[in-house]
N, CA, C and O atoms as CSV, one atom per row, in Angstrom:
chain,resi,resn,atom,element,x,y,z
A,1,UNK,N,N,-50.799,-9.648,-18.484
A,1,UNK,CA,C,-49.960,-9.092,-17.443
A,1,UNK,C,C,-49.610,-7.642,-17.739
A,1,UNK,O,O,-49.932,-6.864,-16.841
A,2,UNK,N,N,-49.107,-7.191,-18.648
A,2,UNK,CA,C,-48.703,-6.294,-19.560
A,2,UNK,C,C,-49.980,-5.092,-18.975
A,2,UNK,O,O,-49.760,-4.146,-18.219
A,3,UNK,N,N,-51.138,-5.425,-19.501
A,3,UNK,CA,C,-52.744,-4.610,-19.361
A,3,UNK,C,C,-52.755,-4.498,-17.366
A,3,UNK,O,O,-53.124,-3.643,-16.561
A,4,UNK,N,N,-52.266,-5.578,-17.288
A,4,UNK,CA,C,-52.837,-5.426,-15.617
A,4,UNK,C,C,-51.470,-4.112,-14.624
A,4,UNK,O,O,-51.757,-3.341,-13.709
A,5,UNK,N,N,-50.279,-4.296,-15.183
A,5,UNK,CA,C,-49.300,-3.076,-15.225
A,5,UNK,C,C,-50.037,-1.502,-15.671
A,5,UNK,O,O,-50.025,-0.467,-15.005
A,6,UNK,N,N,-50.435,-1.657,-16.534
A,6,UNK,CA,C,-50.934,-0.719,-17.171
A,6,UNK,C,C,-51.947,0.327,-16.754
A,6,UNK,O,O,-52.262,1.516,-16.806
A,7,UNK,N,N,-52.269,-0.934,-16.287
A,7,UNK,CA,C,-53.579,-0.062,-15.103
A,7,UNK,C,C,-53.300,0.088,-13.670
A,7,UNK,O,O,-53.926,0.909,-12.999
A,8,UNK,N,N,-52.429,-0.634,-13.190
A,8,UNK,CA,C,-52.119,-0.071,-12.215
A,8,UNK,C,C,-51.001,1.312,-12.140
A,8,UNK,O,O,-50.943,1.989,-11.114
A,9,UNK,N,N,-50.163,1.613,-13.326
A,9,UNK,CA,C,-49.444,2.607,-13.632
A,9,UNK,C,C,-50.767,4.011,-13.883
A,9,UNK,O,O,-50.682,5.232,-13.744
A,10,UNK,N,N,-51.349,3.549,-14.094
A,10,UNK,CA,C,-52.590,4.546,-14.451
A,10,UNK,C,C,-53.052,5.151,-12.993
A,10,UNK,O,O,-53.046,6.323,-12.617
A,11,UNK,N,N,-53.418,4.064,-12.359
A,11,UNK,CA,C,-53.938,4.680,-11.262
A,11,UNK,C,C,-53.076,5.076,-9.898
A,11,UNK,O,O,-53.509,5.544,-8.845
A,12,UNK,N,N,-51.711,4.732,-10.263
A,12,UNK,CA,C,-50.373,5.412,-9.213
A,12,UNK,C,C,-50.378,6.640,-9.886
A,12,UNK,O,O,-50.147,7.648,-9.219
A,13,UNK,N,N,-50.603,6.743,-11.112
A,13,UNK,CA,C,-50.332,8.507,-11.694
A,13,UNK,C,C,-51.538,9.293,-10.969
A,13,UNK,O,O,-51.515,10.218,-10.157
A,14,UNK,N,N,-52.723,8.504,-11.630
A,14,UNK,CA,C,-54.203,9.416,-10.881
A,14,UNK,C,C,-53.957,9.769,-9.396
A,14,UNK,O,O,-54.451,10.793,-8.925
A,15,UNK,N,N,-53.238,8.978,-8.694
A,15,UNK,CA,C,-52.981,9.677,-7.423
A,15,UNK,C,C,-52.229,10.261,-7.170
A,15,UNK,O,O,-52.671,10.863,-6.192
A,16,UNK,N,N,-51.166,10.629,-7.360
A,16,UNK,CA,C,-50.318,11.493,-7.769
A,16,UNK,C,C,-50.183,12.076,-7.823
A,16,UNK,O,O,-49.299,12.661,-7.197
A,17,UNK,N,N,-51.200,12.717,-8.943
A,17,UNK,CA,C,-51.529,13.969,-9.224
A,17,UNK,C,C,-52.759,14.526,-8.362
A,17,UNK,O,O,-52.929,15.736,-8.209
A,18,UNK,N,N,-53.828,13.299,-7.662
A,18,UNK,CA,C,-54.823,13.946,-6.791
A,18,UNK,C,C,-54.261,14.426,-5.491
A,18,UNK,O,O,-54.644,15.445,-4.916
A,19,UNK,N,N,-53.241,13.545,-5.033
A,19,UNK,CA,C,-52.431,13.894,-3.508
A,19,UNK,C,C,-52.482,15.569,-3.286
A,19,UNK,O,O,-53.258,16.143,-2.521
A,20,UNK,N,N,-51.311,16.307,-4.272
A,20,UNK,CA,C,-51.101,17.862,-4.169
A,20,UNK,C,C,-52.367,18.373,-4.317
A,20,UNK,O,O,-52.460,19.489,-3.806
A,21,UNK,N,N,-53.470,17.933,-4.877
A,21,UNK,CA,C,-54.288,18.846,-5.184
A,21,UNK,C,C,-55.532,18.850,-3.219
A,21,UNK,O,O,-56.135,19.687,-2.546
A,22,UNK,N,N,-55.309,17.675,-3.180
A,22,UNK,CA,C,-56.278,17.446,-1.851
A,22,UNK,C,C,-55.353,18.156,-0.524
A,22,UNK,O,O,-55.851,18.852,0.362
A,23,UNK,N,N,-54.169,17.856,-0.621
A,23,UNK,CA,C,-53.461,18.465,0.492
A,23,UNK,C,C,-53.825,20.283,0.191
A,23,UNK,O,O,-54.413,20.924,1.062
A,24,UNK,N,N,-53.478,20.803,-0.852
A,24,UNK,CA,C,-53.835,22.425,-0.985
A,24,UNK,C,C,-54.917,22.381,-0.809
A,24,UNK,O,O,-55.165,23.250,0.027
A,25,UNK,N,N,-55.871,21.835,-1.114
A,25,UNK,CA,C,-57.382,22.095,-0.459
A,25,UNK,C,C,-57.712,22.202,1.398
A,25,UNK,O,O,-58.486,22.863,2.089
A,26,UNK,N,N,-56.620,21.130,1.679
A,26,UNK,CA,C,-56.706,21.032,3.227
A,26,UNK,C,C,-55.932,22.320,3.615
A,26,UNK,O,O,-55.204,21.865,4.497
A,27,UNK,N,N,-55.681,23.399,3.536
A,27,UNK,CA,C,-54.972,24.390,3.618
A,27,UNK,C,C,-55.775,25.460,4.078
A,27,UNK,O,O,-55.380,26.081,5.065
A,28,UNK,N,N,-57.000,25.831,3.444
A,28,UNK,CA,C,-58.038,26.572,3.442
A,28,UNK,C,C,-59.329,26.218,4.051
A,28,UNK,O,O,-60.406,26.723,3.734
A,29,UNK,N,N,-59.123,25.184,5.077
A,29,UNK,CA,C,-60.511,24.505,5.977
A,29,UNK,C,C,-60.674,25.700,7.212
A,29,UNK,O,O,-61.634,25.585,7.974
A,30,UNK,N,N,-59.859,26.678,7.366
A,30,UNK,CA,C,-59.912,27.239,8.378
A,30,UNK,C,C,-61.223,28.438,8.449
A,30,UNK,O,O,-61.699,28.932,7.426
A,31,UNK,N,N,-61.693,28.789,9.859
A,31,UNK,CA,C,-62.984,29.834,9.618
A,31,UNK,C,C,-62.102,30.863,10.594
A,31,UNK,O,O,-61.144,30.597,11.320
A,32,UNK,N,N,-62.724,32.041,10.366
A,32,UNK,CA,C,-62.072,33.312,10.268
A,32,UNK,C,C,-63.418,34.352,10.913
A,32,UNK,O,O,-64.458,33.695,10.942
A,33,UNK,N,N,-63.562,35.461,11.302
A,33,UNK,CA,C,-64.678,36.411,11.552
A,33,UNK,C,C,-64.026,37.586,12.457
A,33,UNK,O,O,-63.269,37.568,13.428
A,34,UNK,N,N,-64.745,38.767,11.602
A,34,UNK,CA,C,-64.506,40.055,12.361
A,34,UNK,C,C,-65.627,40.627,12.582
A,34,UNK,O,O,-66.662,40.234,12.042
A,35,UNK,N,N,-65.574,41.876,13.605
A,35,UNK,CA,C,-66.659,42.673,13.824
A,35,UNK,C,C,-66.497,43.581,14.264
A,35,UNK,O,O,-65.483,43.719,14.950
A,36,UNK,N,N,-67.293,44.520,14.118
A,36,UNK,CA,C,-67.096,45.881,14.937
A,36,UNK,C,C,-67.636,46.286,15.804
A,36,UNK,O,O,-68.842,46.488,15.949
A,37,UNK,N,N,-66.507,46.506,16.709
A,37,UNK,CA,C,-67.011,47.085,18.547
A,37,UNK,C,C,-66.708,48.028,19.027
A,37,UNK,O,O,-65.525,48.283,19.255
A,38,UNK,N,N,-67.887,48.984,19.384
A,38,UNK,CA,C,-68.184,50.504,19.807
A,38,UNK,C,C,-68.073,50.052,21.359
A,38,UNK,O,O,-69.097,49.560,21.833
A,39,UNK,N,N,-67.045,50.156,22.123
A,39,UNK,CA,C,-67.651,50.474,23.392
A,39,UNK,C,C,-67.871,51.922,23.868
A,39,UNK,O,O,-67.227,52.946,23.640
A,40,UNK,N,N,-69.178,51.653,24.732
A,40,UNK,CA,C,-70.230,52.666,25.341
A,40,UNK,C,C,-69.180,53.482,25.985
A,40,UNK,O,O,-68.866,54.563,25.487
A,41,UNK,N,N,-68.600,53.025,27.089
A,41,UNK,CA,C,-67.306,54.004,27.441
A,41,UNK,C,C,-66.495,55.070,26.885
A,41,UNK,O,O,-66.223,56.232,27.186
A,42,UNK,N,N,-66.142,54.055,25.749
A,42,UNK,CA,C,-65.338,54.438,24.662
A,42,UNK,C,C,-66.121,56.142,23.536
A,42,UNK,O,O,-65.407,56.900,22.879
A,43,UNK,N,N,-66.901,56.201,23.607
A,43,UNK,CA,C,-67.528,57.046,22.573
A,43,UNK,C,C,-67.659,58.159,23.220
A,43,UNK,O,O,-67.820,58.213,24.439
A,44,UNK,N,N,-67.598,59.205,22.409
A,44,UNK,CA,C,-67.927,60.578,22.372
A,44,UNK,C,C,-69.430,60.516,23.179
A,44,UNK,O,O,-70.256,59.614,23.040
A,45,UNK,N,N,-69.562,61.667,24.024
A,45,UNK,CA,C,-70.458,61.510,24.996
A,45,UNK,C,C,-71.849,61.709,23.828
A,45,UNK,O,O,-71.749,62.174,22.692
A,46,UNK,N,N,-73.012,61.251,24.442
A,46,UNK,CA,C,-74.243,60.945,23.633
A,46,UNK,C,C,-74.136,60.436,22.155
A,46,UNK,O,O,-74.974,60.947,21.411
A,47,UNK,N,N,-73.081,59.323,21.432
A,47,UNK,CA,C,-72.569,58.999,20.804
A,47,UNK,C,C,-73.710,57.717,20.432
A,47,UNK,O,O,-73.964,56.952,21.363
A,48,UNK,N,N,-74.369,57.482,19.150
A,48,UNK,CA,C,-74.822,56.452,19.308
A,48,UNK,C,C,-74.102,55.472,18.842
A,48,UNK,O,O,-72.932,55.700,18.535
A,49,UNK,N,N,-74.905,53.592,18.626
A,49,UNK,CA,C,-74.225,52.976,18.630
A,49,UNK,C,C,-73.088,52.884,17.608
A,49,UNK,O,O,-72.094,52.158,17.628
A,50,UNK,N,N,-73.586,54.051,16.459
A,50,UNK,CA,C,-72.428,53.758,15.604
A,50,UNK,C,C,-71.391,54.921,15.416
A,50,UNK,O,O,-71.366,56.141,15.578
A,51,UNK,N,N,-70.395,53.740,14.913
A,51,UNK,CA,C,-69.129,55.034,15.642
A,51,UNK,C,C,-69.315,56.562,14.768
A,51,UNK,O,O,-70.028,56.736,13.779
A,52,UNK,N,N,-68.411,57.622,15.491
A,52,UNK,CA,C,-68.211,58.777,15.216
A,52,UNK,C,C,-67.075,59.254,15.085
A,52,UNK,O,O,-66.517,59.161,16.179
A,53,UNK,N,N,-66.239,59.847,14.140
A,53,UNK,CA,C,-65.448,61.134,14.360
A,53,UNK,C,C,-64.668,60.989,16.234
A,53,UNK,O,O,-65.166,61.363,17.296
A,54,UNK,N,N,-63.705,60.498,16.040
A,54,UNK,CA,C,-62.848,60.924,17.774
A,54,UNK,C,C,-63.170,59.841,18.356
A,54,UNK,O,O,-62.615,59.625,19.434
A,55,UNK,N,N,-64.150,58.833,17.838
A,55,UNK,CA,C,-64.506,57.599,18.708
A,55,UNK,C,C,-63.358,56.606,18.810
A,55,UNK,O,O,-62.505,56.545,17.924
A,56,UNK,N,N,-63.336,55.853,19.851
A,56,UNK,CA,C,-62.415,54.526,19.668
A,56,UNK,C,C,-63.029,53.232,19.294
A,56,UNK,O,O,-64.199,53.424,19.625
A,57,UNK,N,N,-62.962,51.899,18.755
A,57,UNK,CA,C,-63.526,51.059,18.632
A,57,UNK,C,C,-62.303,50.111,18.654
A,57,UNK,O,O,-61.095,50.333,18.748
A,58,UNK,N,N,-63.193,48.730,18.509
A,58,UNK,CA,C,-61.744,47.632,18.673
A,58,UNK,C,C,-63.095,46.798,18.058
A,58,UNK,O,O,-64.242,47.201,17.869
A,59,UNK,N,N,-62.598,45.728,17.873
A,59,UNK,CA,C,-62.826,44.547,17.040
A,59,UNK,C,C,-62.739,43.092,17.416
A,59,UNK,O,O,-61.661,42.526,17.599
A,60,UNK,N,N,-64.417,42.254,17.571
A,60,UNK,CA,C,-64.149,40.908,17.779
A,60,UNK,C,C,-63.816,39.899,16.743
A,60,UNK,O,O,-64.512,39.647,15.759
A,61,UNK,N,N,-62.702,39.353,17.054
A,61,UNK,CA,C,-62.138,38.340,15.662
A,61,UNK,C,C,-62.034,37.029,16.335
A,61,UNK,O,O,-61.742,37.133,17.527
A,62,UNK,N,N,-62.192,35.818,15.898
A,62,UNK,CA,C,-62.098,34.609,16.058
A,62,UNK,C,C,-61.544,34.047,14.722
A,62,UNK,O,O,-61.962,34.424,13.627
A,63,UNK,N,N,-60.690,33.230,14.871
A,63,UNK,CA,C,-60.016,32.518,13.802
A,63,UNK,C,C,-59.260,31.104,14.503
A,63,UNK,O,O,-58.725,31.041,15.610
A,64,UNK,N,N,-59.415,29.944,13.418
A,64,UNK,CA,C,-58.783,29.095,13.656
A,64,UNK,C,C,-57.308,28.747,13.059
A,64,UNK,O,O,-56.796,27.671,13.368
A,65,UNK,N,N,-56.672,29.595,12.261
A,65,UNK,CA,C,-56.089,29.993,11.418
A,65,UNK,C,C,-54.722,30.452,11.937
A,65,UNK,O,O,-53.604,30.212,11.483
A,66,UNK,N,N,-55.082,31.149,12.970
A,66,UNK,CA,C,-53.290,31.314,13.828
A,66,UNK,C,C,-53.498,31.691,15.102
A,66,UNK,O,O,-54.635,31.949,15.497
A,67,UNK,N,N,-52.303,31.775,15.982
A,67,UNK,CA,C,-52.352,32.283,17.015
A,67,UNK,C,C,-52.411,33.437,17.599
A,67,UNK,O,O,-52.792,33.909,18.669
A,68,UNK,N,N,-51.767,33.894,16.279
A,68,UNK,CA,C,-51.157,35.497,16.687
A,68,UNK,C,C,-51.795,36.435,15.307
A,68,UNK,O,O,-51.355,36.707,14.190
A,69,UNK,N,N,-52.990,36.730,16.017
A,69,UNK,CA,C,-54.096,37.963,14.607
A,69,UNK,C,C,-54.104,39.099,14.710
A,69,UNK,O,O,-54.384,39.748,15.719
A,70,UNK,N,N,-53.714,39.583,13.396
A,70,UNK,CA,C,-53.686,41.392,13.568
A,70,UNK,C,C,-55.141,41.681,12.957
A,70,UNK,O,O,-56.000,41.067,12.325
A,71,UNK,N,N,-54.936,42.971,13.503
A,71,UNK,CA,C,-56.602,43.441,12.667
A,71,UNK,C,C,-55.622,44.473,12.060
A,71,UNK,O,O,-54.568,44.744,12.636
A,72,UNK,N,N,-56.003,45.077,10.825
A,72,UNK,CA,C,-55.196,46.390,10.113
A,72,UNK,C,C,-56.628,47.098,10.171
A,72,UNK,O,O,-57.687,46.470,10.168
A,73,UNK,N,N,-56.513,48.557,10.225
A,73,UNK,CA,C,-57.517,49.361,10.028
A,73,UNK,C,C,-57.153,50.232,8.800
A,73,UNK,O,O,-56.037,50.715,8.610
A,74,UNK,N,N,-58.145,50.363,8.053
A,74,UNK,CA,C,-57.970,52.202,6.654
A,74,UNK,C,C,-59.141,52.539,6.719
A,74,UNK,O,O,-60.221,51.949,6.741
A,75,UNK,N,N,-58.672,53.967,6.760
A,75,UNK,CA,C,-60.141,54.997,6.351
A,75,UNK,C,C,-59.826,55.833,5.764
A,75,UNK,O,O,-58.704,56.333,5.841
A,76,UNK,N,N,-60.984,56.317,4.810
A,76,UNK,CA,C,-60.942,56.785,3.764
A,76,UNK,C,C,-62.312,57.936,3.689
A,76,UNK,O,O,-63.477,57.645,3.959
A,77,UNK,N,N,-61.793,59.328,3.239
A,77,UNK,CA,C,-62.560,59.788,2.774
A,77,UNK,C,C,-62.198,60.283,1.404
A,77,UNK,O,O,-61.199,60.836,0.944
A,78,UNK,N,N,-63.191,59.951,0.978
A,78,UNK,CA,C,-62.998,60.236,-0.692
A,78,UNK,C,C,-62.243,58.507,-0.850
A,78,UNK,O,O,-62.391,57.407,-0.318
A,79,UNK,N,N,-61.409,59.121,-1.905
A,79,UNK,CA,C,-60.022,58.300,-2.187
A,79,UNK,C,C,-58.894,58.100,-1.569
A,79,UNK,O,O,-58.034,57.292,-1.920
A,80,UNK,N,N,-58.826,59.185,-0.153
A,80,UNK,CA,C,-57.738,59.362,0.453
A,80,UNK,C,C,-57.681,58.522,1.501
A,80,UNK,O,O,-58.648,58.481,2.261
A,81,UNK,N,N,-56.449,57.635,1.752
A,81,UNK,CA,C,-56.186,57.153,3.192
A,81,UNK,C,C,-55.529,58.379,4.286
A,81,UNK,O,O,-54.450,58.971,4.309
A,82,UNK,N,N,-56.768,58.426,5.165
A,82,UNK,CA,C,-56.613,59.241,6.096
A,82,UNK,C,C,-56.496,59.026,7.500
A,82,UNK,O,O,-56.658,59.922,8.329
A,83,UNK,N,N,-56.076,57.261,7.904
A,83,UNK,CA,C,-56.169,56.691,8.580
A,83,UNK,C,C,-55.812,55.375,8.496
A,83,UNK,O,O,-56.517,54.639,7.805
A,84,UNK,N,N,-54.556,54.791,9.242
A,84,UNK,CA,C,-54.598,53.373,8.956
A,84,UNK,C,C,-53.529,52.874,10.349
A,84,UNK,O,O,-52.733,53.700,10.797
A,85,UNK,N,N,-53.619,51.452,10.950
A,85,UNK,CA,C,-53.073,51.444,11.763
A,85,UNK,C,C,-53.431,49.767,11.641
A,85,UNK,O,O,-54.299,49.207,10.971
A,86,UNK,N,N,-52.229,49.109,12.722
A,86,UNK,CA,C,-52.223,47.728,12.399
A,86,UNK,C,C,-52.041,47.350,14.645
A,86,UNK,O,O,-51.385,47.859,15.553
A,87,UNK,N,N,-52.868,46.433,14.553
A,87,UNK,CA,C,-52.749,45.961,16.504
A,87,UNK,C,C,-52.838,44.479,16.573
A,87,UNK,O,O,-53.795,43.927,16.030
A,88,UNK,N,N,-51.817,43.696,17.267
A,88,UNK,CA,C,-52.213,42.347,17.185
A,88,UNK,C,C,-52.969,42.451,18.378
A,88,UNK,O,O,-53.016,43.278,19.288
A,89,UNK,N,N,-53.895,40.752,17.979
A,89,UNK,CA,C,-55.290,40.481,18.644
A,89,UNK,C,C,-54.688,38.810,19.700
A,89,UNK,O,O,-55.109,37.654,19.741
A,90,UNK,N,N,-53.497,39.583,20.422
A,90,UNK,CA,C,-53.605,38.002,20.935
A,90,UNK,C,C,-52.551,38.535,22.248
A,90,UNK,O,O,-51.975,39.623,22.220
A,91,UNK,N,N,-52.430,37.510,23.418
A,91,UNK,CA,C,-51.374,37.684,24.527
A,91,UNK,C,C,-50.207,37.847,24.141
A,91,UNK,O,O,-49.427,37.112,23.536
A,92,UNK,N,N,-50.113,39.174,24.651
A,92,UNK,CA,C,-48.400,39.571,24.601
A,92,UNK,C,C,-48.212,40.451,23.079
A,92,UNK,O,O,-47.036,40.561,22.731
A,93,UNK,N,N,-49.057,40.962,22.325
A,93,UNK,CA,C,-48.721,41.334,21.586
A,93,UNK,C,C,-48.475,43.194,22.425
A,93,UNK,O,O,-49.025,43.558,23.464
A,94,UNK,N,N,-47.557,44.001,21.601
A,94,UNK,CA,C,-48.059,45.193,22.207
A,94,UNK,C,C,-49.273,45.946,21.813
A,94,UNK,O,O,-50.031,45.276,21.112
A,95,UNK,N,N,-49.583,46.890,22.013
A,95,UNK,CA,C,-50.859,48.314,21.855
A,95,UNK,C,C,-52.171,47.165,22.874
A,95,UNK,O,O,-51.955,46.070,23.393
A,96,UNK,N,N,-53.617,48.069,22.835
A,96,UNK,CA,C,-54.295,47.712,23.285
A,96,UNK,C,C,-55.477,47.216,22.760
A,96,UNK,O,O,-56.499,47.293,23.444
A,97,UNK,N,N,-55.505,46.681,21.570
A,97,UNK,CA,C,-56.649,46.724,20.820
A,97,UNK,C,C,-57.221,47.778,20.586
A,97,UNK,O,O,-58.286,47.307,20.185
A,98,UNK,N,N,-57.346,48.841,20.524
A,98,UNK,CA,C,-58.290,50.115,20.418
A,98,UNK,C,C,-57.398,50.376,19.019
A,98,UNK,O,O,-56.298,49.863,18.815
A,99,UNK,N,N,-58.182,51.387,17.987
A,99,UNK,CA,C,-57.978,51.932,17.224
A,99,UNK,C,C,-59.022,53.770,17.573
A,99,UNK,O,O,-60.238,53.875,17.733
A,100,UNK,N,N,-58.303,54.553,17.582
A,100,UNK,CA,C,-59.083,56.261,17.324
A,100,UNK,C,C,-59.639,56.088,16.282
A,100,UNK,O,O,-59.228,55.108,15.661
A,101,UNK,N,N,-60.586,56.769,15.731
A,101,UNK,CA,C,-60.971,57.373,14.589
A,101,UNK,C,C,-60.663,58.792,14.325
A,101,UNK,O,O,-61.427,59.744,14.486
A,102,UNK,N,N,-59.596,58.809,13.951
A,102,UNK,CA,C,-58.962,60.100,13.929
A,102,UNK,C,C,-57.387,59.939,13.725
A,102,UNK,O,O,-56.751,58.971,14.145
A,103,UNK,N,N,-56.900,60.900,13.099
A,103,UNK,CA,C,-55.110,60.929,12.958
A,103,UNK,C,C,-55.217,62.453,12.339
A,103,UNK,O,O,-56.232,63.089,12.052
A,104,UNK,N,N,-53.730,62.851,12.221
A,104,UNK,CA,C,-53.085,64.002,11.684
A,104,UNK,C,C,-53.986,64.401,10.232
A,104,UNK,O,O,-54.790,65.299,9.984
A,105,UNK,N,N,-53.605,63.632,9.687
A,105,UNK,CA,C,-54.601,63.354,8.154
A,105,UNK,C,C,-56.438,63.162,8.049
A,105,UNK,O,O,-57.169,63.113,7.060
A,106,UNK,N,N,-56.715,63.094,9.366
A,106,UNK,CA,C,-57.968,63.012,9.167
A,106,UNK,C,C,-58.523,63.849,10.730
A,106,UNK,O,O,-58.583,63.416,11.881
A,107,UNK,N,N,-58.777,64.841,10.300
A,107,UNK,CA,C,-58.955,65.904,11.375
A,107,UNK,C,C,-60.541,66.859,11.504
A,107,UNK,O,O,-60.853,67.954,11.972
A,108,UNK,N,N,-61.331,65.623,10.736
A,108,UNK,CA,C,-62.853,65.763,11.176
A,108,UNK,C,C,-63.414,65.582,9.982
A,108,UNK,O,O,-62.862,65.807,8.905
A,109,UNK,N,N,-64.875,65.040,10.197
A,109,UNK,CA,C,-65.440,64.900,9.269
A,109,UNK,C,C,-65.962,63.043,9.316
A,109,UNK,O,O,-65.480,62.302,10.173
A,110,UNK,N,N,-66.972,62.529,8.277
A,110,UNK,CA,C,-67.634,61.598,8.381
A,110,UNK,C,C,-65.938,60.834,7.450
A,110,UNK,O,O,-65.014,61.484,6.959
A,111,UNK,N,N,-66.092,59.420,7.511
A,111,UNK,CA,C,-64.629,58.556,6.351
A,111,UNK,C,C,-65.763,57.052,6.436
A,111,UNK,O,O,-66.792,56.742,7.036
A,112,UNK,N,N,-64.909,56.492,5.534
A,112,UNK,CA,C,-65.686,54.718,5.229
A,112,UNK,C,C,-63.984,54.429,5.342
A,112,UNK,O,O,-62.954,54.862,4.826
A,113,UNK,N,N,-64.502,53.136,6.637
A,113,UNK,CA,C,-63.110,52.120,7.196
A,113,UNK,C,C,-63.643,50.882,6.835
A,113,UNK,O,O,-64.824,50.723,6.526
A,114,UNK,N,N,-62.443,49.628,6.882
A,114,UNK,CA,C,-62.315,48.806,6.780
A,114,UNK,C,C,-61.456,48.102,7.450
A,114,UNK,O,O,-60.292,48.490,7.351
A,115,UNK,N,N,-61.763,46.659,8.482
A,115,UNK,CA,C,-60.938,46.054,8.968
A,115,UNK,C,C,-60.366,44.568,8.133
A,115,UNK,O,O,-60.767,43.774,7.282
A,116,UNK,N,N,-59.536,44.733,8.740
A,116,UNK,CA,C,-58.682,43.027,8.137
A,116,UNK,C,C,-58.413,42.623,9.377
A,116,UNK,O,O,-57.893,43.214,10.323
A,117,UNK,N,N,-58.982,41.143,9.211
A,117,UNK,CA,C,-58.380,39.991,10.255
A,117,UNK,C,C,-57.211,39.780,9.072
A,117,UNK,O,O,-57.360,39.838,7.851
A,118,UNK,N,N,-55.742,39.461,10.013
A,118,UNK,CA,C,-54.864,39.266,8.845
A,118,UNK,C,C,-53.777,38.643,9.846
A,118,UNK,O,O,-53.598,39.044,10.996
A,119,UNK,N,N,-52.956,37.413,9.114
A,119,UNK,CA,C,-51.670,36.707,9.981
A,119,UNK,C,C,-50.895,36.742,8.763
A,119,UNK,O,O,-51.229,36.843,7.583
A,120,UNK,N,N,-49.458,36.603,9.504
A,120,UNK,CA,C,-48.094,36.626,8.842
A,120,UNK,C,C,-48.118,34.962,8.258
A,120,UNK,O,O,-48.629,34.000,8.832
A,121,UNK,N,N,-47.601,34.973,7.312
A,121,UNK,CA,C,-47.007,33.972,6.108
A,121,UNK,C,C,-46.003,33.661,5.751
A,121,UNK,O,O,-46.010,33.572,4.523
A,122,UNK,N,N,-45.135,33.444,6.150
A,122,UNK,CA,C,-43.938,33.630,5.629
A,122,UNK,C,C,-42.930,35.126,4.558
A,122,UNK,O,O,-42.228,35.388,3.581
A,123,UNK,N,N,-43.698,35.687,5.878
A,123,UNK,CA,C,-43.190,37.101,5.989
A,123,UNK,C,C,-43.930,38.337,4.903
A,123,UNK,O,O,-43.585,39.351,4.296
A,124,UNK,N,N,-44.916,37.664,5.078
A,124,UNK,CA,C,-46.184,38.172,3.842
A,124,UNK,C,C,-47.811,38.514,4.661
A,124,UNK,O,O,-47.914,37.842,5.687
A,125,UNK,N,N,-48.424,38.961,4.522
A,125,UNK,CA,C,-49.372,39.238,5.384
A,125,UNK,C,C,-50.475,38.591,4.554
A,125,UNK,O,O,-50.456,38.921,3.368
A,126,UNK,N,N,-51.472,37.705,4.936
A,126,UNK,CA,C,-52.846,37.371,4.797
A,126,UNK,C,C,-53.809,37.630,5.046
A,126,UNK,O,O,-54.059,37.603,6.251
A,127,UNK,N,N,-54.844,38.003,4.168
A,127,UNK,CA,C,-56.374,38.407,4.870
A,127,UNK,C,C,-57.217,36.994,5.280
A,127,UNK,O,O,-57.112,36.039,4.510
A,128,UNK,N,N,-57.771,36.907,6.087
A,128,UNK,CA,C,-58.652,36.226,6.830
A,128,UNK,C,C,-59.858,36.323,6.907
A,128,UNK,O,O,-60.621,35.357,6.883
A,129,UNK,N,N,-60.300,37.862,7.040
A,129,UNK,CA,C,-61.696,38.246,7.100
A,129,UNK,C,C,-61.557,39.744,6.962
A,129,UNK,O,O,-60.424,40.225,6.950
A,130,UNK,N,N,-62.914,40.728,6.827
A,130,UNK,CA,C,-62.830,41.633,6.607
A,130,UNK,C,C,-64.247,42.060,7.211
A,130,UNK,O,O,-65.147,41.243,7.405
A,131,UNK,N,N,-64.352,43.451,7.494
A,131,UNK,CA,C,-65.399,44.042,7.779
A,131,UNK,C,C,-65.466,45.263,7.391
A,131,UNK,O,O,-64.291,45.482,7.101
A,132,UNK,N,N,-66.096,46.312,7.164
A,132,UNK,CA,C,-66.549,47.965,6.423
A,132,UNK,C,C,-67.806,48.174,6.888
A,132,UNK,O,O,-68.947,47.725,6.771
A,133,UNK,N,N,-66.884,49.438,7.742
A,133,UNK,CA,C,-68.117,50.545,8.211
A,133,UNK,C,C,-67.833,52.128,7.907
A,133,UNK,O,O,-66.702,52.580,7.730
A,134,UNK,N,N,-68.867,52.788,7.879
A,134,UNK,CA,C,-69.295,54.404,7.753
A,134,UNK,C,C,-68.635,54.756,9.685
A,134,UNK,O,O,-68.712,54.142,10.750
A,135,UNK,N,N,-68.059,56.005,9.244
A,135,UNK,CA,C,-67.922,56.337,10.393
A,135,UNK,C,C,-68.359,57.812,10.070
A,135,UNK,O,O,-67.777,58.392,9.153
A,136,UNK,N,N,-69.696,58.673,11.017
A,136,UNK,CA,C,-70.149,59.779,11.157
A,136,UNK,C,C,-69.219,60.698,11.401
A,136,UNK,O,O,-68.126,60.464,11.917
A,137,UNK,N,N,-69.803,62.240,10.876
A,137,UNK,CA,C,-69.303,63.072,11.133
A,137,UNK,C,C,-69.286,63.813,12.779
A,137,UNK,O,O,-68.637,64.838,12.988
């Protein structure tokens, strides 16, 4: 009787300890994706498809992950952030999705950007997905 306790104390612990570990795994089932979008409108006249200097672009994101998705933008030339700006991707948020390529700090010239799909956390921001592009001079 004693042995047959024993083993069942064994295997209430083994679960136990597997429960927290399977629930945090179920945490991270979610899929996420960004991309980068030049609209034709949008670009510096005879602009090809990839962006330029003064161009606007915006970004397709899909996520199962939240309702309410920001994309953050930085660009960089050199080492320097010469560009950065944050737009939510959902109804009712304000701005318009568009991001410039361009600010005060970055007043011509080729930079390397990067987007974040990213949602709030308990008042903490998360990355989701990411994308990096060259933007021409």
């Amino acid at each position: 009787m004693l042995r047959i306790i024993a083993i069942a104390a064994s295997l209430a612990g083994a679960l136990f300890l597997a429960a927290p570990a399977a629930a945090a795994g179920g945490k991270n089932t979610g899929t996420s994706s960004i991309s980068l979008l030049v609209p034709a409108a949008l670009t510096s006249a005879g602009a090809a498809p990839a962006p330029h200097y003064g161009d606007l672009v915006t970004f397709a994101v899909e996520t199962d992950e939240t309702t309410q998705p920001w994309v953050n933008l930085r660009c960089y030339q050199g080492r320097e952030l010469v560009s950065e700006g944050y737009d939510g991707f959902y109804a009712g948020a304000l701005g318009d999705e568009l991001f410039g390529l361009y600010s005060p700090m970055w007043t011509g010239g080729a930079a390397d950007c990067t987007a974040a799909l990213m949602m709030r956390v308990n008042g903490r921001w998360k990355q989701l997905a990411s994308t990096s592009f060259h933007v021409n001079a």
